[in-house]
N, C-alpha and C positions, 0 to 999 in steps of 0.2 A: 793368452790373449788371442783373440781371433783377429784372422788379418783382417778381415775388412774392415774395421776399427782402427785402424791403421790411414787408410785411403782420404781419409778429412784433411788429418794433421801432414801429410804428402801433400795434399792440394795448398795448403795454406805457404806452406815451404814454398812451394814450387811457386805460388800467388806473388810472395815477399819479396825473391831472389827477381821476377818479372819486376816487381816495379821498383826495385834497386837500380836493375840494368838500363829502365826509363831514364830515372833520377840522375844515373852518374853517366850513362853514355848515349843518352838516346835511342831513336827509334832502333837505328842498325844493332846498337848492344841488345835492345829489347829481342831482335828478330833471332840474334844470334843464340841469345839462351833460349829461346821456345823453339828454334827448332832443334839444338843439342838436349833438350829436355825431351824432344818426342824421342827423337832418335834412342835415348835412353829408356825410354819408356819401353819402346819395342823390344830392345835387344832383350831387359829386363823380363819382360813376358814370354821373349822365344825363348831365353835361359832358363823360364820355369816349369817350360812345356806350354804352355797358353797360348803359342800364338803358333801357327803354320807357317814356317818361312816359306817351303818351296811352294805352297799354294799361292803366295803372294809372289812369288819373284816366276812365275806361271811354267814351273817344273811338272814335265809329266807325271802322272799318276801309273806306279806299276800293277799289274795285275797277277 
């Protein structure tokens, strides 16, 4: 199966557990899984190669 096939049924997860966190703890539960969800999101893409840590955290470039 191809990943990106994948990427809907993430979004819908990740949609559901958002407005669980509304429903049962409000806005702060809300705020607290969207940003532990990005956070996850990154780590998830620098573990896959996909994302440039040190270009982001503004590490020199060697030559």
């Amino acid at each position: 199966m191809d990943d990106g096939r994948w990427w809907p049924l993430v979004g819908l997860l990740f949609g559901i557990a958002l407005g669980f966190a509304v429903v049962v703890g409000g806005l702060t539960a809300f705020l607290v899984v969207l940003v532990l969800g990005v956070i996850g999101f990154l780590v998830g893409r620098a573990l896959a190669g996909d994302l440039d840590v040190g270009g982001m955290l503004g590490g020199r470039r060697r030559q």
